[in-house]
C-alpha positions as a Markdown table, in Angstrom:
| # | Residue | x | y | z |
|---|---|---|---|---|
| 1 | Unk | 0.0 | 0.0 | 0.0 |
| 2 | Unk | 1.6 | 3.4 | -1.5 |
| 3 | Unk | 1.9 | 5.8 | 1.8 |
| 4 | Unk | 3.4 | 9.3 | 1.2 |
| 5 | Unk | 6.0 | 10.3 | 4.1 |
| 6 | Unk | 5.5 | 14.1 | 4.2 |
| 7 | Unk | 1.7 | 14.8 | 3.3 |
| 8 | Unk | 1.0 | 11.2 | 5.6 |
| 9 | Unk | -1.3 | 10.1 | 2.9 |
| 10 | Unk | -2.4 | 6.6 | 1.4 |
| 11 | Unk | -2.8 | 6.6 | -2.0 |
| 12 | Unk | -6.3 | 4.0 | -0.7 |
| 13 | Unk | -7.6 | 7.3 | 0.6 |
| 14 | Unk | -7.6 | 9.5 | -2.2 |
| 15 | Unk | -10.5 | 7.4 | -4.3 |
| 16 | Unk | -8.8 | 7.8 | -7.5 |
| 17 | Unk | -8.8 | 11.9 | -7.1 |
| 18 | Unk | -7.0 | 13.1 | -10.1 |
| 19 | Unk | -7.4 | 17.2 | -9.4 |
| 20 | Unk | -6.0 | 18.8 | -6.6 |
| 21 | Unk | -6.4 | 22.3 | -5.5 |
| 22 | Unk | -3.1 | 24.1 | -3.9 |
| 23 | Unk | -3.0 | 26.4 | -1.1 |
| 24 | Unk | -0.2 | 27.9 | 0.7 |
| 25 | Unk | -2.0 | 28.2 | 4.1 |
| 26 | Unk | -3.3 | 25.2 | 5.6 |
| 27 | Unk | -6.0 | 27.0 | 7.3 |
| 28 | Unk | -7.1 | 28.2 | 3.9 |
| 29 | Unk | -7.8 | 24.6 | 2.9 |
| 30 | Unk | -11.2 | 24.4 | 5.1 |
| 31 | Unk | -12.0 | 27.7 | 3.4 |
| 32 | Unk | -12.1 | 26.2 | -0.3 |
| 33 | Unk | -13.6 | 23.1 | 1.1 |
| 34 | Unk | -16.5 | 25.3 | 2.3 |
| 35 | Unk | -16.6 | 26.6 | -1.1 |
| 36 | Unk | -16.6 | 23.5 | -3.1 |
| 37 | Unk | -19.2 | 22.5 | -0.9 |
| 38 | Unk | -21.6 | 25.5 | -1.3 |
| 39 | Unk | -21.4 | 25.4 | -4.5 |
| 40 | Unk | -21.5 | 21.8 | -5.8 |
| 41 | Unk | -22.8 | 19.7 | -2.4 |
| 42 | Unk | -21.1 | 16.4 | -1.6 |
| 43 | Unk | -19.1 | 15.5 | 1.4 |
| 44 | Unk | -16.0 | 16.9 | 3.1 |
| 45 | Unk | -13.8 | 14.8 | 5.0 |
| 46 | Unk | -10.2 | 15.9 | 6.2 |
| 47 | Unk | -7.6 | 12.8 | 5.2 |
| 48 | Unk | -4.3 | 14.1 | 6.9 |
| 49 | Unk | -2.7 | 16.9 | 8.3 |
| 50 | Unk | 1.2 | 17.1 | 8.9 |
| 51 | Unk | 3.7 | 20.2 | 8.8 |
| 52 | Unk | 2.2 | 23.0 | 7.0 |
| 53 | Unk | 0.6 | 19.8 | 4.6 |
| 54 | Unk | -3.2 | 19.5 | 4.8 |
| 55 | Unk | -5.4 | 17.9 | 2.8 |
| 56 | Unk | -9.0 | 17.4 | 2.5 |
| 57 | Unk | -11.2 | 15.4 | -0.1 |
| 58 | Unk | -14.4 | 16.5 | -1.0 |
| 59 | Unk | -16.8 | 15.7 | -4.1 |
| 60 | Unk | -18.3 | 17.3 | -7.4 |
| 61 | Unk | -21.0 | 14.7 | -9.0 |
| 62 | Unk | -19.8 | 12.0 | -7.1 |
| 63 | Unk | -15.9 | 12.8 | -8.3 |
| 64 | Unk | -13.4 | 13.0 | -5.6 |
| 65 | Unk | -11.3 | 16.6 | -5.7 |
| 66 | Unk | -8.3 | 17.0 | -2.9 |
| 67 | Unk | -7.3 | 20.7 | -1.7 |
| 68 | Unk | -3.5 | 20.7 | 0.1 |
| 69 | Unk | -2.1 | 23.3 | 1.6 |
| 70 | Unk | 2.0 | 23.7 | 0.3 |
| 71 | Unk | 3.1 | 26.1 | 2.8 |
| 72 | Unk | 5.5 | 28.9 | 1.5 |
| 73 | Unk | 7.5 | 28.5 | -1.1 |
| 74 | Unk | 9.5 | 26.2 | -3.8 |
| 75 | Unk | 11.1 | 23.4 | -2.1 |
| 76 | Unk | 7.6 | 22.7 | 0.1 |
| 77 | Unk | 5.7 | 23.2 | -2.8 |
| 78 | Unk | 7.9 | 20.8 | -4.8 |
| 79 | Unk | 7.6 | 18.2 | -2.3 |
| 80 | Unk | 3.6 | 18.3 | -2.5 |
| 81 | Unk | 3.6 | 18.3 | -6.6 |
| 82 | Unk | 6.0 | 14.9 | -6.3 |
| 83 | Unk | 4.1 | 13.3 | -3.5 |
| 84 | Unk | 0.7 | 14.0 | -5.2 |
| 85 | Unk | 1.7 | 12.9 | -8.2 |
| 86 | Unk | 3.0 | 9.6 | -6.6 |
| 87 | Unk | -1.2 | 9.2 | -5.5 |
| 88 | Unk | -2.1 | 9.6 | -8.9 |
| 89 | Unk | -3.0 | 13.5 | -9.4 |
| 90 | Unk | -2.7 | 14.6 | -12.8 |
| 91 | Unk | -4.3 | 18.1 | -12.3 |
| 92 | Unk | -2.7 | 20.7 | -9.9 |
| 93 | Unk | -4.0 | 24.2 | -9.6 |
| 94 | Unk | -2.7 | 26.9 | -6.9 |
| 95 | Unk | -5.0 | 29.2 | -5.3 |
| 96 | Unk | -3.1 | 32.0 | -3.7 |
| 97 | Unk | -2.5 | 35.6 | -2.8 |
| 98 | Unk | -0.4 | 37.8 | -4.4 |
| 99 | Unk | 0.8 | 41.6 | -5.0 |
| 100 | Unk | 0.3 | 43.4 | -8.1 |
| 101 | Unk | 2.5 | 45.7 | -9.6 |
| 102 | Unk | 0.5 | 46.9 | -12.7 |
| 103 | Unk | -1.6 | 50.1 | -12.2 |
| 104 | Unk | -4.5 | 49.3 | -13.2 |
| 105 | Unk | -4.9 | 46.1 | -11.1 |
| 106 | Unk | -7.0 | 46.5 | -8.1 |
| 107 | Unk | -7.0 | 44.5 | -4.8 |
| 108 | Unk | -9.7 | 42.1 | -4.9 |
| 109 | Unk | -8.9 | 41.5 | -8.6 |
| 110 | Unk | -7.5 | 37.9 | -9.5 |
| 111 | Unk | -4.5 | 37.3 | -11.9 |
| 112 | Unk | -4.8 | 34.2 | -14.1 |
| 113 | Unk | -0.8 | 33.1 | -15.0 |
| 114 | Unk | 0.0 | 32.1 | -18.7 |
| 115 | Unk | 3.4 | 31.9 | -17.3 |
| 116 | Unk | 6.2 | 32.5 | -14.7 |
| 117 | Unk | 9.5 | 34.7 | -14.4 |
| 118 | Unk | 11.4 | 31.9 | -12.6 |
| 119 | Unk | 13.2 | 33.1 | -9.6 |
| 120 | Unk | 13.1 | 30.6 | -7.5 |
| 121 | Unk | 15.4 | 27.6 | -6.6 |
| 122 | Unk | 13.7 | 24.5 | -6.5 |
| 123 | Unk | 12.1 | 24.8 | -10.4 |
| 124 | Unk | 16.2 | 24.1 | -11.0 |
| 125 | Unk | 16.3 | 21.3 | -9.5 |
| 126 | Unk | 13.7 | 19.4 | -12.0 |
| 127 | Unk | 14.5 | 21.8 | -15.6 |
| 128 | Unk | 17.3 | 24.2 | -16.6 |
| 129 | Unk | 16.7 | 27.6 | -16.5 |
| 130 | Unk | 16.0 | 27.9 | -19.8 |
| 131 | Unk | 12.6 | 26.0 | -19.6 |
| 132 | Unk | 10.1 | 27.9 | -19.4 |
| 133 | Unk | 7.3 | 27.9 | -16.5 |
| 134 | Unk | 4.1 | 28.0 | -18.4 |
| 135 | Unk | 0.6 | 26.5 | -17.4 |
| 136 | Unk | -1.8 | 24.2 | -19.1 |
| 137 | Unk | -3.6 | 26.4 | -21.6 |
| 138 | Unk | -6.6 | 24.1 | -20.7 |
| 139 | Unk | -6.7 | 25.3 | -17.1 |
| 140 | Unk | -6.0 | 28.7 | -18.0 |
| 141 | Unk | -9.3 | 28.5 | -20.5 |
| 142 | Unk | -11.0 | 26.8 | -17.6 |
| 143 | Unk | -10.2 | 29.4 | -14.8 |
| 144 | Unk | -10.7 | 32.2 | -17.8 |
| 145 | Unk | -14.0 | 30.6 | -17.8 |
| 146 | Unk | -14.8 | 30.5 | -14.1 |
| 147 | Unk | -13.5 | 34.4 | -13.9 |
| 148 | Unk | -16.2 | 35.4 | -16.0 |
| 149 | Unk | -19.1 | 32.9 | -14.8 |
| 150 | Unk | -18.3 | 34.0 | -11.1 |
| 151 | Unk | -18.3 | 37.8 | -11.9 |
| 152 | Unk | -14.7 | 38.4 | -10.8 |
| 153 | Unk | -12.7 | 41.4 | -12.3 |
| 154 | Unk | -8.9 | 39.2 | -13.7 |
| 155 | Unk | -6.0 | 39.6 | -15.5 |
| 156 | Unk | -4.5 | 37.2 | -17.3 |
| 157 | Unk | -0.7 | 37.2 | -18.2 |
| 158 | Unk | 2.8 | 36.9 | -16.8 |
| 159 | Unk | 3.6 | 36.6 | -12.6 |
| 160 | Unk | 7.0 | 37.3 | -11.0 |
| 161 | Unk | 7.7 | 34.2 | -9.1 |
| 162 | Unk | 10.0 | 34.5 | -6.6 |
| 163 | Unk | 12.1 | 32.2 | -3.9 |
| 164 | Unk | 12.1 | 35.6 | -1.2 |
| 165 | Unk | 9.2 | 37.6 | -0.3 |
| 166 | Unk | 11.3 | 40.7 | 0.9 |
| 167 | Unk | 14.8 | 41.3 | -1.2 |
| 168 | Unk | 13.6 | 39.3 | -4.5 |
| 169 | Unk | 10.4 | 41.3 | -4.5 |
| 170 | Unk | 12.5 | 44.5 | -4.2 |
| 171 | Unk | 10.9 | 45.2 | -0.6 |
| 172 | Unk | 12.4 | 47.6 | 1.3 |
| 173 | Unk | 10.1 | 47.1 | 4.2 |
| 174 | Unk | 12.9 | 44.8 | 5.3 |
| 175 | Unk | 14.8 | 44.3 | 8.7 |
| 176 | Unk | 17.6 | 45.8 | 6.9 |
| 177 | Unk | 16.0 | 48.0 | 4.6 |
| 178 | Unk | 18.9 | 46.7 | 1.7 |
| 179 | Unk | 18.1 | 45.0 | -1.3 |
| 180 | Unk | 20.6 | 43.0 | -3.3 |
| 181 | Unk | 22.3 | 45.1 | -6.4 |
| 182 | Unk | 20.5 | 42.2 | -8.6 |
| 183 | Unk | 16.8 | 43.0 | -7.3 |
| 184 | Unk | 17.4 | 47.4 | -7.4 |
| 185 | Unk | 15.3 | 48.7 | -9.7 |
| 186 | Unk | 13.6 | 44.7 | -10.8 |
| 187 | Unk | 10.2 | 46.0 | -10.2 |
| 188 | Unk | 10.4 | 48.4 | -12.7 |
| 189 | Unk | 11.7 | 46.5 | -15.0 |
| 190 | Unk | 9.4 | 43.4 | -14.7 |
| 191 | Unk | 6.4 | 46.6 | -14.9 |
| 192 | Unk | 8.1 | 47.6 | -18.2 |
| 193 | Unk | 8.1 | 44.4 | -19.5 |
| 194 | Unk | 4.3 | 43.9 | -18.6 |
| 195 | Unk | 4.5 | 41.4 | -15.8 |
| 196 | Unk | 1.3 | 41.3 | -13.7 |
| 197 | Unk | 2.3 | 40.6 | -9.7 |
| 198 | Unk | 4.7 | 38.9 | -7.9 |
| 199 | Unk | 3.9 | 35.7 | -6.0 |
| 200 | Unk | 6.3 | 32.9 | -4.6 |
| 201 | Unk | 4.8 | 29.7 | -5.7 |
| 202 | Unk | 3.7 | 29.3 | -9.3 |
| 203 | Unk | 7.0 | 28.9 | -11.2 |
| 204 | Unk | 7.9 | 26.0 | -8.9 |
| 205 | Unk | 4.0 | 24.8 | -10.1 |
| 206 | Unk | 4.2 | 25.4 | -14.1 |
| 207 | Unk | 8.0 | 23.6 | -14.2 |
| 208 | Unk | 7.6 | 20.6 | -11.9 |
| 209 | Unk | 3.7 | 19.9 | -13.9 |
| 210 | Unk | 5.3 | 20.7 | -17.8 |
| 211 | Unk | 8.7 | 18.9 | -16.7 |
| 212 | Unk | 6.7 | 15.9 | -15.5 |
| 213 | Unk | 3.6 | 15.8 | -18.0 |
| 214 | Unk | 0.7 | 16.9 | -15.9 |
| 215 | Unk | -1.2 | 19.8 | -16.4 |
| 216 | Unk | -0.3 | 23.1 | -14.0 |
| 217 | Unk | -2.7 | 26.2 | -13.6 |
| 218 | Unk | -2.4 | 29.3 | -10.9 |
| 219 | Unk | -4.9 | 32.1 | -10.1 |
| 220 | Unk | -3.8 | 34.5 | -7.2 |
| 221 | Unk | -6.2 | 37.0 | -5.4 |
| 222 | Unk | -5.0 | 40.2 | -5.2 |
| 223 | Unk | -4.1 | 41.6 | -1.9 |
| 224 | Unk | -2.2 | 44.6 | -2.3 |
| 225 | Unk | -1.4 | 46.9 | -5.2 |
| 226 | Unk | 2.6 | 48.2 | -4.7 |
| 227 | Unk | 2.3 | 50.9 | -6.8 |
| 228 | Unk | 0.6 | 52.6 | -4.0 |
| 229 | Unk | 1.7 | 50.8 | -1.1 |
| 230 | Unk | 3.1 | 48.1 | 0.8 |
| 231 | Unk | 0.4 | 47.3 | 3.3 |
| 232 | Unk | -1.9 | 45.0 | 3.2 |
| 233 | Unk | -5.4 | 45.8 | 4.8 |
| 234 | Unk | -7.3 | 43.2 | 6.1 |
| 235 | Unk | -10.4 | 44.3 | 3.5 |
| 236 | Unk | -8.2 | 43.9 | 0.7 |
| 237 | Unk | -6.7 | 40.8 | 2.3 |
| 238 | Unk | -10.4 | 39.2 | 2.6 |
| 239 | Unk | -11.5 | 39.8 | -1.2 |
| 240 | Unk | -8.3 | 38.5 | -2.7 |
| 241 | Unk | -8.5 | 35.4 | -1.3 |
| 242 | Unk | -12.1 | 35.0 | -1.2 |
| 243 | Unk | -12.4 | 35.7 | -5.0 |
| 244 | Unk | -9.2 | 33.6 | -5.8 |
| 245 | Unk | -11.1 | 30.2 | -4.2 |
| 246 | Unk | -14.3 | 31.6 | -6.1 |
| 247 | Unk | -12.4 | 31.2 | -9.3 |
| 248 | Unk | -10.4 | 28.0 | -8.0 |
| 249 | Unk | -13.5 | 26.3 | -7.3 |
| 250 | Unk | -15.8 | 27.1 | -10.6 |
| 251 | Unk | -12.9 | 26.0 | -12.7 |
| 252 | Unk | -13.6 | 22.6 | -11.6 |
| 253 | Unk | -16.8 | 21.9 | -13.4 |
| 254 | Unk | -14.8 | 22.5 | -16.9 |
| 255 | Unk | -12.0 | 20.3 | -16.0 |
| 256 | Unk | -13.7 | 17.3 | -14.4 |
């Protein structure tokens, strides 16, 4: 019997899912559970829960969906993709936060990734450099879809993904208040080349699923906009999220 060490998981009690929802917050997972559940019925059951790993299985039409939380991050994130795909999930798509750094992107706005600037680590470790972090075009379509059944204002297009969330984000905010000489001035130039947000997850996502033939997809609630500032209210905090699960969730019905 196939047992996962770090999301302590059997592969017996997944009932053949093959779509997972990801999460970085593991207290976000109930959240999207709720969700799923308002919207399409079915049961809710939580299978494990184990470092910042939770997962919970619930149904659409009798078809078994898991959410997992990932904690922060590549390497984390990596080890959910691997472990998930050793149960037999084919489908992975990240529901997250994120901060835009396009004008006219509001907070409360979600961001639907075509593809990812790859600054993080742990993407390196399954594809050079030179790969590109792209998602599924079918769960872009699909989340495209759900954006505009669901109401929610979204942007589609390229995300800053990055391995820090203060000095590869070009945060001054810092302890320090120093940035690298390699991140002064990035956010401009990622604005001038027409990147949407930065997040910290999603290019770990779109390599790992491309490198290893599964489908990848992120949508990211907005929480902040850092043209105007840094701080993030809890209002702005609330709609990001809540319309980034509202997204998640509707995609389902096109992918099933």
């Amino acid at each position: 019997m196939i047992k996962v060490y770090h999301l302590d998981l059997y592969k017996s009690q997944v009932k053949n899912s093959k779509i997972v929802l990801l999460t970085g917050d593991p207290f976000r997972v109930s959240k999207i559970a709720e969700r799923i559940g308002k919207q399409f019925g079915g049961d809710i059951e939580e299978l494990a829960w184990k470092r910042e790993y939770k997962t919970i299985i619930c149904y659409i039409n009798k078809k078994p969906i898991l959410i997992t939380s990932t904690g922060i991050g590549g390497p984390s994130t990596s080890i959910a993709i691997e472990e998930l795909a050793m149960l037999g999930i084919k489908t992975f798509i990240r529901a997250g936060t994120t901060g835009a750094i396009q004008k006219r992107i509001r907070p409360g706005d979600v961001i639907i990734t075509t593809g990812s600037v790859r600054l993080d680590g742990a993407s390196t470790h399954y594809a050079p450099i030179e790969y590109p972090a792209v998602a599924d075009y079918k769960v872009v379509d699909s989340l495209i879809k759900a954006a505009n059944k669901s109401g929610v204002r979204h942007h589609v297009g390229i995300t800053v993904s990055s391995d820090t969330f203060y000095p590869g984000q070009e945060r001054y905010d810092s302890f320090t208040r120093y940035v690298p000489k390699r991140f002064q001035g990035s956010m401009k130039e990622w604005q001038r080349l027409n990147v949407l947000n930065y997040e910290m997850e999603s290019s770990t996502v779109l390599t790992l699923c491309s490198a290893m033939g599964l489908r990848g997809g992120c949508v990211s609630g907005v929480v902040v906009n850092r043209t105007t500032k840094e701080e993030i209210t809890e209002g702005a905090l609330k709609a990001g999220e809540d319309n980034a699960i509202k997204v998640a969730a509707a995609s389902l019905e096109y992918l099933l």
